[in-house]
VOGU-3710 file (C-alpha; in Angstrom, 3 decimals, decimal comma):
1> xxxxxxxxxx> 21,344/-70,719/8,754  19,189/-68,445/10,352  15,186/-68,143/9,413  14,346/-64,631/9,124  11,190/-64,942/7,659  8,286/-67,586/7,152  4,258/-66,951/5,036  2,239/-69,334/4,109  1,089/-69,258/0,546  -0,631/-71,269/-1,548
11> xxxxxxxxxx> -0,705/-74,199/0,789  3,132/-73,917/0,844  5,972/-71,714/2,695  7,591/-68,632/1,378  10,904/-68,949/3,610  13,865/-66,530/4,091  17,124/-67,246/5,401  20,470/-65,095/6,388  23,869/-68,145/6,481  27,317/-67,040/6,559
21> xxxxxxxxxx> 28,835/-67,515/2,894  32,137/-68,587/2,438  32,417/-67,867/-1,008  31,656/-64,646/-0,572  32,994/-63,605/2,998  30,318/-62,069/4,464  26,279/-62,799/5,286  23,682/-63,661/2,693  20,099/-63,732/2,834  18,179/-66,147/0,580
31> xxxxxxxxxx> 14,138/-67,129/-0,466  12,496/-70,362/-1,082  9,470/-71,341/-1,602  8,662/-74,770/-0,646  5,239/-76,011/-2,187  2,789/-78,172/-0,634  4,094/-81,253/-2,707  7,352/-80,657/-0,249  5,689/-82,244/2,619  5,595/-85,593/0,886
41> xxxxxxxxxx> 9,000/-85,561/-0,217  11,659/-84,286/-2,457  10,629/-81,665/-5,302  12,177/-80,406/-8,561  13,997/-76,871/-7,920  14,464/-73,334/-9,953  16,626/-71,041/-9,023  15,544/-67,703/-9,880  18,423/-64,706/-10,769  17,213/-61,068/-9,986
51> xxxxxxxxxx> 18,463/-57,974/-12,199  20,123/-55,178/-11,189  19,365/-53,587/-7,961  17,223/-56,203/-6,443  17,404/-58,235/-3,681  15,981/-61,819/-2,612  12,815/-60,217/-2,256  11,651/-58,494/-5,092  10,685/-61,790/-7,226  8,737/-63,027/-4,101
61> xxxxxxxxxx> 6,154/-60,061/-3,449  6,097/-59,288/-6,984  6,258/-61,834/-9,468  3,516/-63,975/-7,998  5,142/-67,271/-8,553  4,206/-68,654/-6,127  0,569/-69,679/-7,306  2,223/-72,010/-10,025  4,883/-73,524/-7,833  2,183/-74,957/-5,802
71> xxxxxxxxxx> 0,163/-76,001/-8,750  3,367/-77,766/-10,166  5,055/-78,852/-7,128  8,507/-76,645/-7,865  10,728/-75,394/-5,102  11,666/-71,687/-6,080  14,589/-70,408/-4,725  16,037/-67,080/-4,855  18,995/-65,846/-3,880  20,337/-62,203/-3,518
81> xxxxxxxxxx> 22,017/-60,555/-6,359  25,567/-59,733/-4,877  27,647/-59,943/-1,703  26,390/-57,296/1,137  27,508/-55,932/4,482  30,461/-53,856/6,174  33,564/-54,213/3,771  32,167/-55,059/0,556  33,061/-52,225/-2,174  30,544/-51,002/-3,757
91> xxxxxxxxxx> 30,672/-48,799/-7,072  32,666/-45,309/-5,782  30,115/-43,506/-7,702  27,199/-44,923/-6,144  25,689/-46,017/-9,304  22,845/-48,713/-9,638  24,618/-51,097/-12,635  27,626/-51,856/-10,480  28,876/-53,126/-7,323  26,093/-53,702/-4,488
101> xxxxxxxxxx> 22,409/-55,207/-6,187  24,865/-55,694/-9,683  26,988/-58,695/-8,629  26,077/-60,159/-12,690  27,140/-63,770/-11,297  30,948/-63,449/-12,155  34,031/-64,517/-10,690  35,597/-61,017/-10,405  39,723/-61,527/-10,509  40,320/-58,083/-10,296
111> xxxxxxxxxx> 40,555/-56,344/-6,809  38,915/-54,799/-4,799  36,528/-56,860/-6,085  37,204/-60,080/-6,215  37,607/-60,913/-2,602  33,676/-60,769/-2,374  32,553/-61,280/-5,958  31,996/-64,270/-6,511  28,745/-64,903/-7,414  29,181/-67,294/-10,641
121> xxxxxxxxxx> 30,427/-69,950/-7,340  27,636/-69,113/-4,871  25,314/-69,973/-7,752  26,350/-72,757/-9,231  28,049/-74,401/-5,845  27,557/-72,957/-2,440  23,978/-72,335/-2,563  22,983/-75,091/-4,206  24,821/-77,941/-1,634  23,375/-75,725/1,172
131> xxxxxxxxxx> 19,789/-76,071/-0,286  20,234/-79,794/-1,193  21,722/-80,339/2,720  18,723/-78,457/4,303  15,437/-78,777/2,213  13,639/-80,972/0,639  15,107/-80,319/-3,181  15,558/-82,832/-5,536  18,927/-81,598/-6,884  18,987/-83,959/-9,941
141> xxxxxxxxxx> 15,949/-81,852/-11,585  16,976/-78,201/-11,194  15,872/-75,444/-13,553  17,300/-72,088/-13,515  15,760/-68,635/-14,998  16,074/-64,953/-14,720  15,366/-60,970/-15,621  17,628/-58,999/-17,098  21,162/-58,905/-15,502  19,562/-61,874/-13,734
151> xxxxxxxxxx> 18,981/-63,922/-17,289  21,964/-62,935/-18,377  23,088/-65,172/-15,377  21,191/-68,008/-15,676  21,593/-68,459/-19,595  25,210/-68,345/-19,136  25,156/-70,265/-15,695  23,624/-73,066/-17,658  25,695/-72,985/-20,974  28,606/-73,257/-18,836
161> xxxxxxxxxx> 27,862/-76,229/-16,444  26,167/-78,931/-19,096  24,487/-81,829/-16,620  23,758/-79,280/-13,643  20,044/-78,019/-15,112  17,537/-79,584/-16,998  15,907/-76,307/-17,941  16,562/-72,572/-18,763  14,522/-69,358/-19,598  15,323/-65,302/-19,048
171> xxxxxxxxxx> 13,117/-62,075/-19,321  14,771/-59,771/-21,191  18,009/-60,970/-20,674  21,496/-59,454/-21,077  22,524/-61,478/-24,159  25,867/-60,018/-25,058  27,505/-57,971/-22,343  30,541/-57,591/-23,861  28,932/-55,313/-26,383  26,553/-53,055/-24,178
181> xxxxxxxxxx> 27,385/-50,306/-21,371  26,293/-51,947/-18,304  28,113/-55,220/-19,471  30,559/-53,555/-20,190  31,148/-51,204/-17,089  30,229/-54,730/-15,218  33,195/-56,711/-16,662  35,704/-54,633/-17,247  35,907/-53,423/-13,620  35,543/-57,205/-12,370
191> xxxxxxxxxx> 37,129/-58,841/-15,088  40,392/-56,163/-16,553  40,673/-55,155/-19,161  41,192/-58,158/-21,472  38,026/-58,414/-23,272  38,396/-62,110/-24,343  38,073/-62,822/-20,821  34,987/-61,244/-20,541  33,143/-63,608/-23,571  33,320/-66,601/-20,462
201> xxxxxxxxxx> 30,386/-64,260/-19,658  28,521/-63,930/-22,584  25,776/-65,753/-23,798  26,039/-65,365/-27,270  29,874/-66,121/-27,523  29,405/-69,513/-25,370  26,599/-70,564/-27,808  29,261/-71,581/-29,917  30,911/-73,978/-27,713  27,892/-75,024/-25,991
211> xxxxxxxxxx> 28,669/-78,999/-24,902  24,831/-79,647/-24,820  21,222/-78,985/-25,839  19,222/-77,669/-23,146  15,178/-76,436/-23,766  15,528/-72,501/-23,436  12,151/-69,940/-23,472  12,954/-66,368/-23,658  10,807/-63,595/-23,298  11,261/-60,289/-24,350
221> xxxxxxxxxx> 8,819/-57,134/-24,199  9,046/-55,082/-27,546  8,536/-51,738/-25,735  11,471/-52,579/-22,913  13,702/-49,143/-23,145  16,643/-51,110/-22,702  16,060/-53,581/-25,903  18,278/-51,405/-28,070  20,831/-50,189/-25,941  21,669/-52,698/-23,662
231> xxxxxxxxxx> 19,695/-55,857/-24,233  20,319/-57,403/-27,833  17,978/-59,641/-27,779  18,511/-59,717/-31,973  21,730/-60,907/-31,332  20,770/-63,937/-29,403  18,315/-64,651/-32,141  21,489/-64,740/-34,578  23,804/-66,243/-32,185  21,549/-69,695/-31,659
241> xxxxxxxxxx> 20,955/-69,706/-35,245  24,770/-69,613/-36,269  25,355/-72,182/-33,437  22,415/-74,616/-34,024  21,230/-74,183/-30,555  17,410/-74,261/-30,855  15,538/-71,660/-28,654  11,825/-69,953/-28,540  12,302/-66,184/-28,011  9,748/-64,490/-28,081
251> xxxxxxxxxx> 8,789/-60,730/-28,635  5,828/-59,802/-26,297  3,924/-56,969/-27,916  3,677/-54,061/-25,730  5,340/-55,708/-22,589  7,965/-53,463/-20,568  11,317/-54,661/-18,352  8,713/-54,474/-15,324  7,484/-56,823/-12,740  4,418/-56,382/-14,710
261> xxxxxxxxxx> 5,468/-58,302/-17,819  7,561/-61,058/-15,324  3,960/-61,532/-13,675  2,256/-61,350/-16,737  3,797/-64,728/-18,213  5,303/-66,332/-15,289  2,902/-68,837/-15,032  3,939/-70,317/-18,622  7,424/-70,531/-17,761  7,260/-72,207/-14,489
271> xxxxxxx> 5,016/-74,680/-16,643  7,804/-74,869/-19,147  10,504/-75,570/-16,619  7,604/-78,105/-14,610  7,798/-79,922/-18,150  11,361/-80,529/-18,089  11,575/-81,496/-14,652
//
């Protein structure tokens, strides 16, 4: 690892770091936070997804998280939202909803994109033994959350690997990609065409199957311009109720898909997650 970048905040550290991945064959940058608590010892851990077109860096200067890590004592890490550098394809269009920034934490199997898409396994493997070798992160109470293509990630990230987090929660999240246009752009170029494939990415399909219980807050702003289109949060209402998988979603009156509406109520979900941890 390399730093590339060190604040103090809130009696803490807001770190960055560029390490050579392996899963995804080329150089990734990475944020943590690291609260005051961190000096003492090991602390509980979130991992934090970003949405489409972001980087490591847009949660950090804008979500202002960092305030309630310290007051909770919660490392926040967040990594970058797809494989970058010389060689990796990006969409041949140059659109935002694809390729580089719009990884969607997949395995791709299809090329050219699956020798560098793999961010479902930098997620839920590489980074995390690379954070529990270097900092002081108590792996056994991890957390994970996200916005938009970034929840999508994290509730399916969790559905799929029962045991790994204690907690999960997503701002307007991407609850059923296989039935909107950036989903479905997404996994049909990294996934094929076979669409049952692509429901090993979908948050409302795994509810179904789901091997355990974990406590999940979503929030959702009522006047996001991607609710009807591309979002579905309705269908993540239905889904948990057909599957007996308890969750609070909750409409936020007025909110957008902004950093405004992430910093508006990040406080209360870092104190959810601090609960479970």
């Amino acid at each position: 690892m390399e730093q590339i970048g060190v604040n103090q905040c809130f009696g803490g550290r807001q770190l960055r770091y560029s390490h050579a991945s392996q899963v995804l064959g080329c150089a990734m940058s990475f944020s943590i936070y690291l609260p005051p608590q961190a000096e003492q010892g090991k602390v509980p851990a979130l991992y934090w997804l970003s949405g489409l077109t972001c980087t490591d860096e847009n949660f950090v200067t804008k979500a202002g998280a960092q305030r309630y890590a310290a007051e909770h004592g919660i490392a926040v890490i967040t990594p970058d939202t797809s494989p970058r550098g010389e060689g990796v394809p990006d969409d041949p269009e140059g659109a935002y909803d694809f390729g580089l920034g719009a990884g969607f934490y997949v395995n791709a199997t299809q090329a050219p994109w699956s020798q560098h898409y793999r961010m479902y396994d930098y997620i839920t493997a590489e980074l995390p033994a690379l954070i529990a070798a270097e900092f002081p992160v108590d792996a056994s109470r991890t957390g994970i959350s996200g916005h938009s293509m970034g929840g999508h990630g994290a509730l399916t990230i969790a559905l799929k690997n029962p045991g790994q987090f204690k907690s999960v929660s997503a701002f307007s999240p991407i609850c059923a990609p296989i039935s909107c246009p950036w989903g479905e752009k997404a996994l049909g170029n990294y996934l094929g065409d076979d669409r049952q494939a692509w429901r090993e990415y979908d948050t409302c399909a795994l509810l179904a199957t789901a091997a355990e219980r974990l406590p999940v807050l979503v929030d959702q702003g009522d006047a996001d311009n991607f609710l009807q289109e591309q979002l579905h949060t309705g269908m993540l209402q239905q889904a948990s109720v057909e599957a007996d998988y308890p969750m609070t979603i909750r409409m936020q009156p007025g909110y957008d898909h902004s950093y405004f509406f992430i910093a508006s109520f990040i406080g209360e979900h870092l104190a959810f997650h601090a609960a479970n941890l």
